[in-house]
N, C-alpha and C positions, 0 to 999 in steps of 0.2 A: 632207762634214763630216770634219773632223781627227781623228782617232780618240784619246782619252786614254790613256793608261795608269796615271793615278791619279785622284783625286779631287778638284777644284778649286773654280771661284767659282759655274762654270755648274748645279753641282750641289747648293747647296743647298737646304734644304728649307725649310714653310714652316707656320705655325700654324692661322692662322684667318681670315675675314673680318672680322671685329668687328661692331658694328653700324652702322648706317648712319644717313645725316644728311637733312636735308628739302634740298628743292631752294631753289634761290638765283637773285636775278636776274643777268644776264649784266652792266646795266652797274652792279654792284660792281665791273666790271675795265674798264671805260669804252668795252663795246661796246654798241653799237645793238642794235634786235629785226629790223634785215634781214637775210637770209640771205647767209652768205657768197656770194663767186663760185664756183659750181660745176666741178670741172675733170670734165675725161672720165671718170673713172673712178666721180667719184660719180654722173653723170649716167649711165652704165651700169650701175649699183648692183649693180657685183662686188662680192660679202663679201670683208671685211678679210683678208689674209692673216693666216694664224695662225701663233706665233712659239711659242717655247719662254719659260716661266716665267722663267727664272732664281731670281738670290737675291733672296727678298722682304722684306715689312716685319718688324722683331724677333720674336721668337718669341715675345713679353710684349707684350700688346697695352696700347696708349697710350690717356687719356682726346684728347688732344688730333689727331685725323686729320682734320681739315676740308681745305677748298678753298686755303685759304692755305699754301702750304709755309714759307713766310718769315717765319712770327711761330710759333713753336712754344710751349708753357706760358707765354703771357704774357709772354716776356720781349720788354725792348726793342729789345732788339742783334738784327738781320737777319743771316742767314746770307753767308758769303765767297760771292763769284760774280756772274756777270750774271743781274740778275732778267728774268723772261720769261712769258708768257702763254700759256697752251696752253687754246685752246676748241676749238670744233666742233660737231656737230651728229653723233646716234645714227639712223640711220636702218634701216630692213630692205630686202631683196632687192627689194622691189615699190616702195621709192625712199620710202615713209613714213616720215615720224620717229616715233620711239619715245620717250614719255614713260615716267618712271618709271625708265629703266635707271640700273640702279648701275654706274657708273664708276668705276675704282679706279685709282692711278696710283705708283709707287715708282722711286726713280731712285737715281742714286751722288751723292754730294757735289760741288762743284768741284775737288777732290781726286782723285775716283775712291775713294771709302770710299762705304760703302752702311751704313745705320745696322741693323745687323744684330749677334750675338753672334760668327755664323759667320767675318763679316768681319773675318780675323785679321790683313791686310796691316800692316804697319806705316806707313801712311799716317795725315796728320792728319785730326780725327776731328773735325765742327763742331756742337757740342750748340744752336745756335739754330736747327737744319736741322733742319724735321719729317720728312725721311726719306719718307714716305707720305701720302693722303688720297684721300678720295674722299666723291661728292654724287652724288645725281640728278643725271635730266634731267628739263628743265620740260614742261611742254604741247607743246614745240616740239621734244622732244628736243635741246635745248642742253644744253651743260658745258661750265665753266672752269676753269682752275685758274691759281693764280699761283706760283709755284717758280724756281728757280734753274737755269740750266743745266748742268748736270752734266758730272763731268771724265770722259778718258779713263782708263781702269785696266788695268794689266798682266792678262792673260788666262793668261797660260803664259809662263811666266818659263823655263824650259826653251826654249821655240822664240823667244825673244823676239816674243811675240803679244801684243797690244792689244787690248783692244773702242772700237770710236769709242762717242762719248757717246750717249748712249739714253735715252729713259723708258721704262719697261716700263707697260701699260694690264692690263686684265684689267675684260672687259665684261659682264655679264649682267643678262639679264630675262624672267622667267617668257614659254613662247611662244615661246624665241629658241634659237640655240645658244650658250655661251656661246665669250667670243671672248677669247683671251691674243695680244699681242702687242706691237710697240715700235716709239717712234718716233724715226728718227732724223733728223739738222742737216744741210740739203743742203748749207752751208758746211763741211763737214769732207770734203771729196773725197777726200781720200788714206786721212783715216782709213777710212771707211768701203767704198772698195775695198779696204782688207787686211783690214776687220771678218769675224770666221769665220761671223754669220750673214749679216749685209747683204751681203759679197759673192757670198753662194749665193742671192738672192732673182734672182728672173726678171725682166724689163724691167718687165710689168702691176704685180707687185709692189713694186717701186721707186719705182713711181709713186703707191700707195696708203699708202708708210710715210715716204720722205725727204721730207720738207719744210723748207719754204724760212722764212729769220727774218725777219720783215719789223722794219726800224727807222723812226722818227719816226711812229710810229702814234700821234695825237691821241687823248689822253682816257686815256693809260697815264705813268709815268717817263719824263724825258727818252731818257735809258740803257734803256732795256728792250727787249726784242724780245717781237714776238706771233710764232705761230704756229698757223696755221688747219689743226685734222687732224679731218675728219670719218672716221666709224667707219658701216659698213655690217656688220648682222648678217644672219645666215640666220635663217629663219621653221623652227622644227619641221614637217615634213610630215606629216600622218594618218599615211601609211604609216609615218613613222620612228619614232609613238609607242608605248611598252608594246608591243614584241614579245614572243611567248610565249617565249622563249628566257630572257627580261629576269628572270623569276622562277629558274630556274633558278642564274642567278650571285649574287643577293643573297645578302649573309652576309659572316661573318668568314673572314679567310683568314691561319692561323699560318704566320709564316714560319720555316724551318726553317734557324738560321742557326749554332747553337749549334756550335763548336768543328769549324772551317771555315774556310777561306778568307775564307770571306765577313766572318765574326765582327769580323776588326781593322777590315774598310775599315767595316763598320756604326756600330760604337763612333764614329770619327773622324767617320762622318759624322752622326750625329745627336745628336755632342755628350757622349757617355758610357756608361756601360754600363747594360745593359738585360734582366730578365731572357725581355721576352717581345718583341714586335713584331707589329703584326698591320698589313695589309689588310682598308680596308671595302670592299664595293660594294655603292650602294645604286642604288634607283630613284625619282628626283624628277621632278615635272611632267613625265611619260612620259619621260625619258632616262635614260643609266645614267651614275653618277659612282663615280668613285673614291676613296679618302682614305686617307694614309700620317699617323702621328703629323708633329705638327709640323710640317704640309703640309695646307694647305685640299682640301676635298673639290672638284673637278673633274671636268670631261663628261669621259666618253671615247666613242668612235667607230669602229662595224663598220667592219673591215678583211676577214676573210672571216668564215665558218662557227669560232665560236666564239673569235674572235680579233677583239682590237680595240686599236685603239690609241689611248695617252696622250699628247695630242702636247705637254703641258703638261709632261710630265716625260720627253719627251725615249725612249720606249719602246712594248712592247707588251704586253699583256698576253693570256696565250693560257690559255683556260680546261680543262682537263683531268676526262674522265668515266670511269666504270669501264665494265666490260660491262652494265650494266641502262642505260647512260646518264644517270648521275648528274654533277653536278658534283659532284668529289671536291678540287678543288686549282686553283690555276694556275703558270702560270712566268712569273716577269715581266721580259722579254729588256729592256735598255737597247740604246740602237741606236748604240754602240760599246763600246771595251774595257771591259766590267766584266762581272763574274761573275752567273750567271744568277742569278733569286734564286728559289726554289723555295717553293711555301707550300701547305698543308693546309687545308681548308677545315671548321670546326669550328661 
């Protein structure tokens, strides 16, 4: 990974989940109830690799986040872009589909703008683009979505770096772990061997996130592309649920940023000044989650003996005790250049 040394697109942060929508049938988008064709990997039923977050949906959450990315507030005008189809099927480690999971999907415009505050590029910005949505999965563990295929966008304008086009997904359902990741367009070859994640992804993994655009698919737009990306989650293990340790970290954690280093890059990054800042960690359906303002609450995951890591935000977090063995604090390391962030647990 390219180490920064400021504050960019990959680091924003993020609000809420909002609430969530009932399931829908598939052929609203003009597919059958048969199962895709299976490739190797789902027939293996390796869990999805997991990606980093990135910039998500606004920080003001919209009435309108359904399955459709391409009719936003009722208007009639369609978003600029190639429209395109993104289904698949949720399934878990033992290769069963999973009903019920919420599937959440956010991507950049055909421009490379992402409907975000943060995103300050001076790109054009396409208000009939829902930016975000997300639906269940039915009985069968199906989802679809209809959206636009998304541009590439300057990443570091300093090294002249790119991200090739992406959706970002973010998967959960009670029972499961949850799953962040992205998918990207097997047609963009160049882009996505200079992309700063996709070209650190391993052969297995490649195979589980680039997919292919299939065109003249019946029952869709003349113009449209489908694309089939099925999503494999992991099953919570007994073992892994409510460790004794798990109560321990619950709580608030102040972070201690006031007239510092830290102070300007915080401001910048979360939009203005602030008199306080906390960390939560809580413990849901036996796992531990994390949660920054303006940034949804997210799993994180033992790494060693009091230390876990946020792979959602790109870090770790390492819990800190006194001598009776208290948690008293933690540090929260980012896994390049940025300044540690130190927090008291109150």
């Amino acid at each position: 990974m390219k180490k920064q040394n400021k504050i960019n697109r990959r680091n924003w942060l993020q609000l809420g989940l909002g609430a969530t929508i009932g399931t829908i049938s598939l052929k609203l988008f003009g597919c059958n109830d048969s199962p895709p064709k299976k490739d190797k990997i789902v027939e293996e039923c390796v869990p999805t690799q997991y990606d980093t977050m990135g910039p998500f949906h606004p920080n003001k959450d919209q009435a309108d986040k359904d399955f459709d990315l391409t009719r936003f507030n009722g208007s009639a005008d369609t978003p600029k872009g190639e429209i395109i189809y993104v289904r698949g099927k949720v399934i878990d480690d033992n290769c069963q589909p999973i009903p019920g999971a919420l599937v959440m999907i956010w991507h950049a415009n055909t421009h490379g703008k992402y409907t975000h505050e943060y995103d300050t590029n001076k790109i054009e910005d396409d208000p009939n683009f829902q930016g975000w949505g997300q639906m269940k999965t039915n009985k069968k563990g199906e989802y679809s979505f209809k959206t636009i295929k998304p541009g590439k966008y300057m990443f570091d304008a300093d090294n002249d770096d790119w991200r090739a086009p992406h959706i970002h997904f973010k998967v959960a359902r009670r029972g499961y772990h949850e799953l962040i990741t992205q998918l990207y367009f097997e047609e963009e070859v160049s882009l996505n061997k200079d992309d700063v994640f996709a070209s650190k992804l391993t052969k297995i993994e490649k195979e589980q996130v680039i997919r292919k655009s299939q065109k003249g698919v019946q029952g869709i737009e003349e113009k449209a592309s489908l694309i089939n990306f099925e999503i494999i989650l992991k099953k919570v293990r007994k073992e892994e649920k409510d460790k004794p340790e798990f109560a321990d970290y619950v709580g608030d954690y102040k972070i201690n940023f006031k007239s510092t280093p830290l102070e300007e890059e915080l401001i910048a990054f979360y939009g203005g000044n602030r008199e306080s800042l906390n960390i939560t960690i809580t413990k849901e359906n036996g796992v531990l989650t994390a949660e920054m303002p303006i940034q949804p609450k997210c799993e994180i995951f033992p790494k060693s003996k009091d230390r876990y890591v946020y792979r959602a935000f790109e870090a770790d977090i390492e819990f800190k005790r006194n001598e009776e063995n208290n948690v008293i604090g933690l540090v929260f390391h980012r896994h390049y250049d940025f300044p540690k962030i130190m927090a008291e647990k109150i």
